[in-house]
N, CA, C and O atoms as a Tinker XYZ file with bonds, in Angstrom:
   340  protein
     1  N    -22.161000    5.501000   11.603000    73     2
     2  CA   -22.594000    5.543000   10.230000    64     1     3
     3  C    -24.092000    5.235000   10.159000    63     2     4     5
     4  O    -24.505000    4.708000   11.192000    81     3
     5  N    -25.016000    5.427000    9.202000    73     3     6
     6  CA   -26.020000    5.293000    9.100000    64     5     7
     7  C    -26.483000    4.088000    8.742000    63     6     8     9
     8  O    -25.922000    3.453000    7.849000    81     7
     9  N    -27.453000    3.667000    9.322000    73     7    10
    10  CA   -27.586000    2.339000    9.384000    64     9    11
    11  C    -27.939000    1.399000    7.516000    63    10    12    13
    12  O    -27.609000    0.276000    7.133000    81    11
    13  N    -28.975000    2.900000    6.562000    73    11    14
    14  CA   -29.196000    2.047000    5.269000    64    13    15
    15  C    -27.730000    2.184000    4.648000    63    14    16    17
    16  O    -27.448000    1.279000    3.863000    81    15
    17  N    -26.753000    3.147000    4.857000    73    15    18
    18  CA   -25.522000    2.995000    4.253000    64    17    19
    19  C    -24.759000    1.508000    4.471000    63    18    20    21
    20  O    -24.407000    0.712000    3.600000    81    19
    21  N    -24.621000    1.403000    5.986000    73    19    22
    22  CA   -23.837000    0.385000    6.227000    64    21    23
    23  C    -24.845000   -0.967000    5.410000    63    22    24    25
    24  O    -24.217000   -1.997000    5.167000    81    23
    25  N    -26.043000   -0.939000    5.095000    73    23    26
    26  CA   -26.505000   -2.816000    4.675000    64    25    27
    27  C    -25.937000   -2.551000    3.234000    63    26    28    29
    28  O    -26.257000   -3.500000    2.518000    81    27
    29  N    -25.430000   -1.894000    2.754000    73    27    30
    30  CA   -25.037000   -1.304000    1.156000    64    29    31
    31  C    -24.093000   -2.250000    0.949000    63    30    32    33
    32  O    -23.978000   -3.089000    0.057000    81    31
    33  N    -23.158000   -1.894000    2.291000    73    31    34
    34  CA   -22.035000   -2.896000    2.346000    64    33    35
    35  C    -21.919000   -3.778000    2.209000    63    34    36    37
    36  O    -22.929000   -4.405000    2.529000    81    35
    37  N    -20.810000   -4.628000    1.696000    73    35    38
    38  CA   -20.692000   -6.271000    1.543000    64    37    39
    39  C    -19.880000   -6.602000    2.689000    63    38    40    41
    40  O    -20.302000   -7.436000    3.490000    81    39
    41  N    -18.542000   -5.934000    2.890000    73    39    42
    42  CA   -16.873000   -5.659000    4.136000    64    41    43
    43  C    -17.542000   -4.561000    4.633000    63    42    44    45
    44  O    -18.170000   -3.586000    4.219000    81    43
    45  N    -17.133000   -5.140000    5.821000    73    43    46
    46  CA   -16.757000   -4.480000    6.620000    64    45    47
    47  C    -15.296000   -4.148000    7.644000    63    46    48    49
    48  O    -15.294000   -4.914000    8.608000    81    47
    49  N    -14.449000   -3.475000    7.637000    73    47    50
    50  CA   -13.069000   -3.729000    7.871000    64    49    51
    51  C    -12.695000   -2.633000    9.017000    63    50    52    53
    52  O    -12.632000   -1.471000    8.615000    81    51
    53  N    -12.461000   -2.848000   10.282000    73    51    54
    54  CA   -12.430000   -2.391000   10.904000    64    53    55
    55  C    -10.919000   -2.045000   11.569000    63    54    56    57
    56  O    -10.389000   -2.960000   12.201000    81    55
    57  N    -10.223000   -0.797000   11.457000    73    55    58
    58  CA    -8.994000   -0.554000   12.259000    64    57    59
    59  C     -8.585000   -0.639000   13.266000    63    58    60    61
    60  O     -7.365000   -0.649000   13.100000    81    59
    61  N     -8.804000   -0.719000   14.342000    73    59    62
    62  CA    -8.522000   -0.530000   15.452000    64    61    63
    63  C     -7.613000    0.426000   15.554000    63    62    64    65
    64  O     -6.817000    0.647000   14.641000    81    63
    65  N     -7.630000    1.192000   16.832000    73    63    66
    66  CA    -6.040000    2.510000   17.117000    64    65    67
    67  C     -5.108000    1.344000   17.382000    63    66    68    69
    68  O     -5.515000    0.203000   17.603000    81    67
    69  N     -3.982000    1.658000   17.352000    73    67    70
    70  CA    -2.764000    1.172000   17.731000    64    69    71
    71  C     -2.662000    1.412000   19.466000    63    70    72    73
    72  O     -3.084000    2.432000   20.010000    81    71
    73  N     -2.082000    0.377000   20.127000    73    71    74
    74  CA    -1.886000    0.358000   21.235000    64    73    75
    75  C     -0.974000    1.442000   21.853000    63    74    76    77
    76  O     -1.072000    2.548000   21.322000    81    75
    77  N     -0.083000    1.318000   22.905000    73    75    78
    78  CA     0.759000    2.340000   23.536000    64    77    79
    79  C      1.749000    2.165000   22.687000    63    78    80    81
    80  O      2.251000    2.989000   21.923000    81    79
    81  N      2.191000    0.277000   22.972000    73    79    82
    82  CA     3.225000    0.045000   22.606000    64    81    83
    83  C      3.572000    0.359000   20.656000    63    82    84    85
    84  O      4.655000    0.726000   20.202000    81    83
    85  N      2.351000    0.086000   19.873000    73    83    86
    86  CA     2.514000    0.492000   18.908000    64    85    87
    87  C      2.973000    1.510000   18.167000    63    86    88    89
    88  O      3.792000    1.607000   17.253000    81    87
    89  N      2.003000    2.537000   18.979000    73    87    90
    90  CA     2.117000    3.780000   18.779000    64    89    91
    91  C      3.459000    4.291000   18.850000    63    90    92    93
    92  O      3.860000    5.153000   18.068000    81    91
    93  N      4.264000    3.722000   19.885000    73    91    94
    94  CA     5.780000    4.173000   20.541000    64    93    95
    95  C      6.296000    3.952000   18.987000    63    94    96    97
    96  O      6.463000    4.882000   18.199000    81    95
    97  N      6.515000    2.584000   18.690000    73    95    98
    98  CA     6.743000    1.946000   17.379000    64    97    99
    99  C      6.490000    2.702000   16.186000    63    98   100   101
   100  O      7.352000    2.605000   15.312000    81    99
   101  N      5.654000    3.318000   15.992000    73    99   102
   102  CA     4.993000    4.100000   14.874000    64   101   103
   103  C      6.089000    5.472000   14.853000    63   102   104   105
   104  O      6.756000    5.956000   13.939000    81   103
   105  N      5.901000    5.919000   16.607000    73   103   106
   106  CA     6.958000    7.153000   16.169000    64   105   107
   107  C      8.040000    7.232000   16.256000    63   106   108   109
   108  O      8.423000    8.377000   16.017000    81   107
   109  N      8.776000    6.581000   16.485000    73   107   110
   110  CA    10.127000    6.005000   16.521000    64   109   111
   111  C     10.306000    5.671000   14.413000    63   110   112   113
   112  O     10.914000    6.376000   13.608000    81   111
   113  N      9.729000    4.727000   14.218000    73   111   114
   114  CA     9.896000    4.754000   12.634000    64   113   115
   115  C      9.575000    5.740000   11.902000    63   114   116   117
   116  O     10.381000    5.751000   10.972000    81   115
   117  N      8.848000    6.578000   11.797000    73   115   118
   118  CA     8.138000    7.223000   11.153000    64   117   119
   119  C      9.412000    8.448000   10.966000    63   118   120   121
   120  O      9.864000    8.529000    9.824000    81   119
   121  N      9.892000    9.214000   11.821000    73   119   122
   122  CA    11.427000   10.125000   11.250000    64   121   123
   123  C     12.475000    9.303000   10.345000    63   122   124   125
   124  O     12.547000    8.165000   10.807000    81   123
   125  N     12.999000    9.401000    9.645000    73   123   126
   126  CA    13.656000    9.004000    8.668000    64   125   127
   127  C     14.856000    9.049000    9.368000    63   126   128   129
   128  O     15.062000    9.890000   10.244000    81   127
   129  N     15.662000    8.200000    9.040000    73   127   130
   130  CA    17.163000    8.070000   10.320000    64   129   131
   131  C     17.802000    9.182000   10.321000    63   130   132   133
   132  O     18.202000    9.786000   11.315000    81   131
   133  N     18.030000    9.777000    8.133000    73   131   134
   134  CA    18.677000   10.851000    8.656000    64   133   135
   135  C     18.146000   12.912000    9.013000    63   134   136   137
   136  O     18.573000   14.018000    8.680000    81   135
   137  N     17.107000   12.394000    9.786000    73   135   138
   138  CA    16.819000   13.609000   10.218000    64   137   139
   139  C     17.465000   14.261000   11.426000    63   138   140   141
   140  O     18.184000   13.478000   12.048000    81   139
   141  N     17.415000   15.185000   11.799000    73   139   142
   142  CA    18.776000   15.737000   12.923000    64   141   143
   143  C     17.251000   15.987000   14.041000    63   142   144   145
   144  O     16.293000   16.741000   13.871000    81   143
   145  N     17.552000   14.995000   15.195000    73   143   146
   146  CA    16.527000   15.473000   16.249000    64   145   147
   147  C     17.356000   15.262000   17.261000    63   146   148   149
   148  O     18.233000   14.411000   17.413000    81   147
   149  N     16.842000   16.465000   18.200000    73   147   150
   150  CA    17.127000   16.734000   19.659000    64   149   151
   151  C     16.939000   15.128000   20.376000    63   150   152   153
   152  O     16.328000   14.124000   20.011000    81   151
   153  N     17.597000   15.377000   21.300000    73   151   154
   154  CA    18.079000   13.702000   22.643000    64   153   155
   155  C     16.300000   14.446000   23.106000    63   154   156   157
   156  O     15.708000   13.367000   23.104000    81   155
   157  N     15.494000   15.202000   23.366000    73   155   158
   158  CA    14.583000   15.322000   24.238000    64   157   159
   159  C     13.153000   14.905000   23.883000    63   158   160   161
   160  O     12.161000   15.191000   24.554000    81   159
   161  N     13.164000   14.179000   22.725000    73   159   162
   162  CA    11.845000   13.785000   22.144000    64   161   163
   163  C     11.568000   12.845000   22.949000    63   162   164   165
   164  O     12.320000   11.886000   23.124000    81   163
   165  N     10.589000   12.984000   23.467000    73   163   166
   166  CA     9.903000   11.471000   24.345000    64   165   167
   167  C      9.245000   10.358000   23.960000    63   166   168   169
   168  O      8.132000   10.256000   24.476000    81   167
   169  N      9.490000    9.679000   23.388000    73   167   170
   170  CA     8.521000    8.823000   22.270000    64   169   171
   171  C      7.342000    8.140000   23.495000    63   170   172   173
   172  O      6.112000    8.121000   23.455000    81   171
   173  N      8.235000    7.657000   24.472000    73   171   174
   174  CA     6.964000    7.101000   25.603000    64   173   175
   175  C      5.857000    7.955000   26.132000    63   174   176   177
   176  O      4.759000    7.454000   26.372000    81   175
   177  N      6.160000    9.521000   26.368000    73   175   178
   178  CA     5.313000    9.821000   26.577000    64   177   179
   179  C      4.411000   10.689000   25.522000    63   178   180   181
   180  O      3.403000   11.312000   25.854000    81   179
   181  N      4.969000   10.621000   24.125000    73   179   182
   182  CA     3.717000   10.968000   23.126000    64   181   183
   183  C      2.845000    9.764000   22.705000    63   182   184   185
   184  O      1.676000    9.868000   22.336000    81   183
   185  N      3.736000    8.288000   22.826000    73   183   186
   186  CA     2.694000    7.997000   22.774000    64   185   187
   187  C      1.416000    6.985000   24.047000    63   186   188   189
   188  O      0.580000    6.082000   24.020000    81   187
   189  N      1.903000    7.708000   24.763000    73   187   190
   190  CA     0.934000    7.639000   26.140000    64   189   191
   191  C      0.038000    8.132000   26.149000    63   190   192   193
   192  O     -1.030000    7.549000   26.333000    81   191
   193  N      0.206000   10.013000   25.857000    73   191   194
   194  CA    -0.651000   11.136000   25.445000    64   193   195
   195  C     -1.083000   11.365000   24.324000    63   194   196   197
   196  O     -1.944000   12.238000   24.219000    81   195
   197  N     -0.663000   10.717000   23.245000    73   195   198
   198  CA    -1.415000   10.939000   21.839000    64   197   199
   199  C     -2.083000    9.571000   21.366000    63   198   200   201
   200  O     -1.524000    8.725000   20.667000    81   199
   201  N     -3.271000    9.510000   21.830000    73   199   202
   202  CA    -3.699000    7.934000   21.343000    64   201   203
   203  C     -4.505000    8.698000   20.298000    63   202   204   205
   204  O     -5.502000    9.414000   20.390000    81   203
   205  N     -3.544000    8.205000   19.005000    73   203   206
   206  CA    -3.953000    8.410000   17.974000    64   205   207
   207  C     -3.033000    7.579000   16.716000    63   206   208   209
   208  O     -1.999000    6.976000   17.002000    81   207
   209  N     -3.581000    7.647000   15.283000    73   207   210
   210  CA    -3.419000    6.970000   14.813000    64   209   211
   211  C     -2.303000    6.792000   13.593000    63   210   212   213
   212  O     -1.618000    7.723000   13.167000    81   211
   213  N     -2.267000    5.910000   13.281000    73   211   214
   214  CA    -0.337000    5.958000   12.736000    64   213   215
   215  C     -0.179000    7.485000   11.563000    63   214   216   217
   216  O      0.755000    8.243000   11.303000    81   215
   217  N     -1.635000    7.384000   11.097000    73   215   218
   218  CA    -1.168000    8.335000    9.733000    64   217   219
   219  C     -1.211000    9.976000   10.626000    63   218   220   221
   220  O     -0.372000   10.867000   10.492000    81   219
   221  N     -2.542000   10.016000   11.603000    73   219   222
   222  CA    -2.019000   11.497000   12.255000    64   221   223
   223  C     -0.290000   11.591000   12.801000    63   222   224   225
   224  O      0.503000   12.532000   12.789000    81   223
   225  N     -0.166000   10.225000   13.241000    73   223   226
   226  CA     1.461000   10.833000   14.267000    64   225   227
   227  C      2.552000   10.925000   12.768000    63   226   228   229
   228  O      3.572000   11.604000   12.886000    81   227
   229  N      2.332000   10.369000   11.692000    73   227   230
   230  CA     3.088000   10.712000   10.370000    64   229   231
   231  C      2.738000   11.794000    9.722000    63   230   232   233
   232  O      3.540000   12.088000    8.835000    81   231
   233  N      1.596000   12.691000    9.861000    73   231   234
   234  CA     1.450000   14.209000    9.314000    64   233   235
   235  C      2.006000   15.047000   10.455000    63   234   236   237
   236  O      2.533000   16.135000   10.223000    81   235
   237  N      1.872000   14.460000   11.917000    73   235   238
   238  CA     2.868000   15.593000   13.217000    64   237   239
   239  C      4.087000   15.155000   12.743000    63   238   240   241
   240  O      4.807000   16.151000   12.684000    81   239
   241  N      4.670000   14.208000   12.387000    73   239   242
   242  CA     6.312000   14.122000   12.284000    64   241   243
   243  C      6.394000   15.162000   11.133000    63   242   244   245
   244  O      7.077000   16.182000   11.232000    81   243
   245  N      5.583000   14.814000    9.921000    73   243   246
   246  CA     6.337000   16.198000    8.925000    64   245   247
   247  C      5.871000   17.571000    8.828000    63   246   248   249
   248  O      6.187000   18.427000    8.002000    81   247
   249  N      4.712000   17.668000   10.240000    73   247   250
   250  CA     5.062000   18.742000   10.226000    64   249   251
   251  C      5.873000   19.844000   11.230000    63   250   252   253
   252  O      5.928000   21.070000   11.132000    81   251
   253  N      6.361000   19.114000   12.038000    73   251   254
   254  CA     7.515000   19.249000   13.120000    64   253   255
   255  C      8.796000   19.122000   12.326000    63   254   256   257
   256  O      9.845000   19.707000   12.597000    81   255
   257  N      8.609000   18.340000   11.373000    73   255   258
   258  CA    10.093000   18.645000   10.181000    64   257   259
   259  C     10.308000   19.930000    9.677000    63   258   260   261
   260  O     11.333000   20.602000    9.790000    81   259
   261  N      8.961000   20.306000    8.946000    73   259   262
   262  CA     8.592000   21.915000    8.334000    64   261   263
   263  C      9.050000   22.860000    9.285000    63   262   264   265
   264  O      9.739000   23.821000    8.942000    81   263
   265  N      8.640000   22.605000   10.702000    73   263   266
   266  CA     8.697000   23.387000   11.679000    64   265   267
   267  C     10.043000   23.774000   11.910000    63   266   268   269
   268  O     10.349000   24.966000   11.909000    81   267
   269  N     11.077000   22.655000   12.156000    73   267   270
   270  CA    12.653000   22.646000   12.635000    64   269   271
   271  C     13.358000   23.476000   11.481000    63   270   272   273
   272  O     14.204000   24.364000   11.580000    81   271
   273  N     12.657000   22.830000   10.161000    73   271   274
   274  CA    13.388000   23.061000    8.799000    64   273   275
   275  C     13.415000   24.933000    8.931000    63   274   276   277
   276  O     14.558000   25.342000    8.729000    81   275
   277  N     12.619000   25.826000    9.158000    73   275   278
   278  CA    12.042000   26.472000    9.347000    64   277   279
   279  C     13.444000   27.648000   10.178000    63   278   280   281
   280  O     14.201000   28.502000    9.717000    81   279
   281  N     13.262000   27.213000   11.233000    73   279   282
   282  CA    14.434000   27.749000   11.641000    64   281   283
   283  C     15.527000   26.551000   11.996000    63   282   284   285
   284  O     15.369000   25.797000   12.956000    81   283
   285  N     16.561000   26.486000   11.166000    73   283   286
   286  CA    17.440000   25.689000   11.473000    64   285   287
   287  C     17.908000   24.921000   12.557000    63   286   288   289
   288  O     18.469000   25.609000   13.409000    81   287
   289  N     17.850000   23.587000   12.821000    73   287   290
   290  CA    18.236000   23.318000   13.692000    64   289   291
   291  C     17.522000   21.991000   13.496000    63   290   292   293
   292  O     17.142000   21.609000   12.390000    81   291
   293  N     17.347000   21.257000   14.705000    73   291   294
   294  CA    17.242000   19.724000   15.104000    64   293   295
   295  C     15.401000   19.940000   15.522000    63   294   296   297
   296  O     14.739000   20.807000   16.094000    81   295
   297  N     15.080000   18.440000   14.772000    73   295   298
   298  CA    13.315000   18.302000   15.307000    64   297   299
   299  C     13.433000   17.919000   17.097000    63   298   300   301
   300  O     14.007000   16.934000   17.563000    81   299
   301  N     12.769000   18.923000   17.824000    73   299   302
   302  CA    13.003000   19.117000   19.433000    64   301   303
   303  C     11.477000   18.440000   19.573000    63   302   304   305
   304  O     10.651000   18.243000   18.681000    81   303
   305  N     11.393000   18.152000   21.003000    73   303   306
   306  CA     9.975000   18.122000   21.216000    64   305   307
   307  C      8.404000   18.800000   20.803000    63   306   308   309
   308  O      7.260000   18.539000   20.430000    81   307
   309  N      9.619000   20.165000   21.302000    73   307   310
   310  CA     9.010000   21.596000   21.082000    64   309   311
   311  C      7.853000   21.748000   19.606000    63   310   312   313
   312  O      6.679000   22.116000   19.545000    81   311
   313  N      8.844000   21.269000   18.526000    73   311   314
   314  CA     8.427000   20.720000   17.595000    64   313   315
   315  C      7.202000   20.233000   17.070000    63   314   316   317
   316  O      6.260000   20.637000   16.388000    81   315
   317  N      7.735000   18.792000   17.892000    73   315   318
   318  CA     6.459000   17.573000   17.759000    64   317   319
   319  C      5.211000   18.282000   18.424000    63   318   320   321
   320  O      4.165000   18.148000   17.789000    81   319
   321  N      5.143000   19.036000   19.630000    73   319   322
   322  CA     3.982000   19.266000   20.633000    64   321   323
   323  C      3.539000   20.525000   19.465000    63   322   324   325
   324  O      2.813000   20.059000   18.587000    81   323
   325  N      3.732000   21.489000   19.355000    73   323   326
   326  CA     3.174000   22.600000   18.114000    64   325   327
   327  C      2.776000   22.007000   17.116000    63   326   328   329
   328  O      1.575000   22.264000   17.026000    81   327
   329  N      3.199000   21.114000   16.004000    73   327   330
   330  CA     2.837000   20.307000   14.975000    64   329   331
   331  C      1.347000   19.556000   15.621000    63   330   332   333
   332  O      0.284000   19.515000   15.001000    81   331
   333  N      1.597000   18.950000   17.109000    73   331   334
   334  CA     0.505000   18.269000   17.254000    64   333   335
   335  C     -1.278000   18.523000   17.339000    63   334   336   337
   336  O     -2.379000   17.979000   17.239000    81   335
   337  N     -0.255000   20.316000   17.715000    73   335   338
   338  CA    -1.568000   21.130000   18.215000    64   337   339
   339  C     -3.015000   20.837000   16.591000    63   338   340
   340  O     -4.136000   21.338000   16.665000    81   339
């Protein structure tokens, strides 16, 4: 950010990303219980490979929902990895 913006400021509040373990946490909650998903979603390894942050992995969950919804059937990996693109 630019430095005369930031003295503007009074807070400063800083996020941090969510860890591995968080992240796992994030996508694991983030599907709603009763959504119909495939046994092959990997939660460990998206979030190993997606260090990113709770609200992106909650716009890939719905839109891997759109995706499944789409052609009938269960949210697959397949899913999550296209949504992620």
């Amino acid at each position: 950010m630019d430095d005369a913006f930031l003295r503007r400021l009074h807070f400063i509040v800083e996020f941090p990303f969510p860890n591995n373990t968080q992240r796992r946490r994030i996508w694991k909650q983030t599907f709603p219980r009763q959504t119909p998903m495939s046994e092959d979603i990997d939660f460990e390894f998206l979030s190993r490979r997606l260090k990113i942050t709770g609200g992106n992995i909650k716009n890939i969950v719905l839109n891997a929902a759109f995706l499944a919804a789409a052609n009938p059937g269960k949210v697959s990996m397949k899913h999550v990895i296209i949504a992620a693109k």
